[in-house]
C-alpha positions in Angstrom: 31.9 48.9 -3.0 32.2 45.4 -4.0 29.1 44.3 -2.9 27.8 46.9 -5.6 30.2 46.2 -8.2 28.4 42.9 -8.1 24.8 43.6 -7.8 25.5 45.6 -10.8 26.7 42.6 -12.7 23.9 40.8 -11.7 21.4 43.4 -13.0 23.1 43.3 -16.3 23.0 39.4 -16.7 19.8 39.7 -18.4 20.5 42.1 -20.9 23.2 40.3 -22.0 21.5 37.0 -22.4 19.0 39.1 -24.1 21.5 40.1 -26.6 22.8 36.5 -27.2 19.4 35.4 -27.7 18.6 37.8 -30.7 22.5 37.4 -31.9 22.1 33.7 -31.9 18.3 34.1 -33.8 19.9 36.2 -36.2 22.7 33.4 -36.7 20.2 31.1 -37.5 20.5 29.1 -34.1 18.0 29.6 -31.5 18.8 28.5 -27.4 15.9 29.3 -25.4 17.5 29.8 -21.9 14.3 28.9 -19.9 13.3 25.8 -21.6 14.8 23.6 -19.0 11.7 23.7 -16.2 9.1 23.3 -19.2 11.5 20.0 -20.5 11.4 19.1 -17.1 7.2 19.4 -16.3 7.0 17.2 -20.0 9.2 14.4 -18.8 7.1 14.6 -15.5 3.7 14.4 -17.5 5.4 11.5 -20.1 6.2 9.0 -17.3 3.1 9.6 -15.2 1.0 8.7 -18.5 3.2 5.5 -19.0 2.5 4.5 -16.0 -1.1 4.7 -15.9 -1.1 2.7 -19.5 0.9 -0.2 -17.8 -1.8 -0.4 -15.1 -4.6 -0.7 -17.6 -2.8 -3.0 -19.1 -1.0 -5.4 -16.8 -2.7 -8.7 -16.5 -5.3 -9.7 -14.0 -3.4 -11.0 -10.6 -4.7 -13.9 -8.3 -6.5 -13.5 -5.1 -4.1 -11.7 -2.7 -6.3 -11.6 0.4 -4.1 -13.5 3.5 -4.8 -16.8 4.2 -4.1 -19.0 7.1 -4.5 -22.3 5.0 -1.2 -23.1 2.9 -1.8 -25.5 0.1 1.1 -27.9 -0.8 2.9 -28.5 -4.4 1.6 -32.0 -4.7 0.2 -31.4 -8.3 2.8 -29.1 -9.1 5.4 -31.8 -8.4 3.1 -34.1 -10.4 3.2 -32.2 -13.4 6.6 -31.3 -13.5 7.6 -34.9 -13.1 5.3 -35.8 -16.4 7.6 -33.4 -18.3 10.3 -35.2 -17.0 9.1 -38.5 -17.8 8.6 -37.9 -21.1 12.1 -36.6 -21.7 12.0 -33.1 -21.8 14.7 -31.0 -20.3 13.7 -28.8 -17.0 15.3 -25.3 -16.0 15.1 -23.1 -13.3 11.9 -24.5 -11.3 10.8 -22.5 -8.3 8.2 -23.5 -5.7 6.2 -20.1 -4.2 4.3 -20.0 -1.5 1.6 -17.2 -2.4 -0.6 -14.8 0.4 -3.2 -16.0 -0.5 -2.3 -19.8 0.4 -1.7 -21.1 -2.9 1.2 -22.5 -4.0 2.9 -21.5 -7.5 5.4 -24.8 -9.1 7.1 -22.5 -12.2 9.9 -23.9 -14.7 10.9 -24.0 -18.3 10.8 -27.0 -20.4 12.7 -27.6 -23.3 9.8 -29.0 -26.2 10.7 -29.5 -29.6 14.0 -27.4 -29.1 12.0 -24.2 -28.2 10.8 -22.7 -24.4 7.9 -23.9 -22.4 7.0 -21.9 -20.0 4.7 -23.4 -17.0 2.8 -22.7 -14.0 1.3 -25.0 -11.7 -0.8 -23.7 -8.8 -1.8 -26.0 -5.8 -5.0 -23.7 -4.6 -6.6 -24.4 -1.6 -10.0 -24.1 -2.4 -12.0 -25.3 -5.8 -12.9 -21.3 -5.4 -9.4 -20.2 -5.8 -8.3 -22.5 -8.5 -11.5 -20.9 -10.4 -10.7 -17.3 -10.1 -7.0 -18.2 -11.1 -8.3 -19.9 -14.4 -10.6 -17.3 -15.5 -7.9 -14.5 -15.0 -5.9 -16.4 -17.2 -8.5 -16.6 -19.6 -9.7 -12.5 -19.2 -5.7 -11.9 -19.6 -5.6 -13.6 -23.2 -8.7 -11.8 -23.8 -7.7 -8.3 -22.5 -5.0 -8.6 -25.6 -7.7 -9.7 -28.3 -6.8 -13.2 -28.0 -10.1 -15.8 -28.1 -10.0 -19.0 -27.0 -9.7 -21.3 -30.2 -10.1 -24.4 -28.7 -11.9 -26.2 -25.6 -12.3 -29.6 -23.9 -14.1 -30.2 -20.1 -15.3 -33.2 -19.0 -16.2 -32.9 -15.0 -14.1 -31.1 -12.6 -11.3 -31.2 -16.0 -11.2 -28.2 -18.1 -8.6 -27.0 -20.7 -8.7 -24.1 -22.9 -5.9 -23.3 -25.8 -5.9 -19.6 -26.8 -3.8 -19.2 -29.7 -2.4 -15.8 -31.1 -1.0 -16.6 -34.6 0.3 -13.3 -35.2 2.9 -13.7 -32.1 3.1 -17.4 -33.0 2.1 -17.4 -29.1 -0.3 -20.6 -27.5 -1.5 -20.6 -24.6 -2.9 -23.5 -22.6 -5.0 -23.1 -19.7 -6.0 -26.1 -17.3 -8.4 -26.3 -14.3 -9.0 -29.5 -12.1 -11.5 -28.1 -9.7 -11.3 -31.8 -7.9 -7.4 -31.1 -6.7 -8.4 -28.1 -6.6 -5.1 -26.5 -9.3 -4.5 -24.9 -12.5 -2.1 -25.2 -15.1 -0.9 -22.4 -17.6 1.8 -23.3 -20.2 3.3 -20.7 -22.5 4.9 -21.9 -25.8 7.4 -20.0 -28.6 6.6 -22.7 -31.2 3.7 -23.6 -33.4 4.8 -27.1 -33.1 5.0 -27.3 -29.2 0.5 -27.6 -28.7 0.4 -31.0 -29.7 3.2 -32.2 -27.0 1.7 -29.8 -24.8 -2.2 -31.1 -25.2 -0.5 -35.2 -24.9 1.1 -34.5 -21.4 -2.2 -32.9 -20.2 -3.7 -36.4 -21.6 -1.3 -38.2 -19.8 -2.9 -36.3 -16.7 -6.4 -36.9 -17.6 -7.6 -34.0 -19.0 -9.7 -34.2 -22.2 -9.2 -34.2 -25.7 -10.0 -30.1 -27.0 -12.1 -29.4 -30.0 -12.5 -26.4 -32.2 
């Protein structure tokens, strides 16, 4: 007898919700019971399309292929002690050893009391440090950036891509002769000019509109 006492109850469950329902529409105040799985199936279909927008939109990566070759940080330790001799302050620099054999010097310098951010990469082929350089470029690019300025003169190239809007430069550097690249990231309008000197204190041309 209890077993049907509650199968009873469970048959009336959905006349009573039933009756909430319409007393809650009539109130003014709708619930909708079952709206739960459909919430659920939205948020599902939200996060998959955020996703796929940050794939479409996350910047070009280096060659990953393995490589038995492991390039050194000689330039990387080059250029990091030419921000140190010309006074600027130097936070959390990191050496990384890449898959692909490269090897990535990164640290923030402290120019013109705003951020610097740089990366150095020691490639191991002139190949390499090419395909790094023109992601760098295609990345500025990808987010309707030009490149505003341009110097080469041999195996030296440097290319500033400046985004006024952000009051964002960036400075991209190729030595195909090392083979490495260089990528600095300012915060400050006033940063390029130190920026373009200590890459003329490594050799690398004068740029030109």
């Amino acid at each position: 007898m209890e077993g049907n006492n509650k199968n009873k109850k469970k048959r009336k469950r959905p006349l009573l919700c039933l009756v909430s329902a319409c007393f809650l529409a009539m109130s003014g105040c709708v619930t909708i019971i079952e709206e739960e799985p459909a919430q659920q199936e939205e948020n599902r279909q939200q996060e998959a399309q955020e996703k796929q927008e940050v794939q479409q939109t996350e910047q070009p990566k280096q060659e990953t292929q393995p490589s038995s070759v492991q390039a050194n940080n000689t330039y990387g330790e080059k250029v990091y002690g030419t921000f140190v001799n010309a006074g600027y302050t130097i936070v959390d620099k990191q050496v990384v050893p890449l898959a692909n054999g490269n090897v990535e010097t990164a640290f923030d310098a402290t120019v013109q009391n705003g951020n610097v951010k740089v990366f150095v990469t020691d490639c191991v082929s002139s190949e390499l440090a090419q395909k790094t350089f023109d992601a760098n470029i295609a990345a500025s690019k990808q987010n309707n950036m030009e490149i505003m300025e341009h110097g080469a003169n041999g195996d030296l190239s440097v290319a500033v891509v400046r985004n006024n809007r952000a009051n964002l430069n960036f400075v991209n550097a190729i030595d195909l002769s090392v083979p490495s690249t260089i990528y600095m990231e300012d915060s400050l309008s006033e940063q390029m000019e130190p920026m373009l000197q200590l890459l003329k204190n490594l050799g690398y041309p004068e740029v030109v509109q």
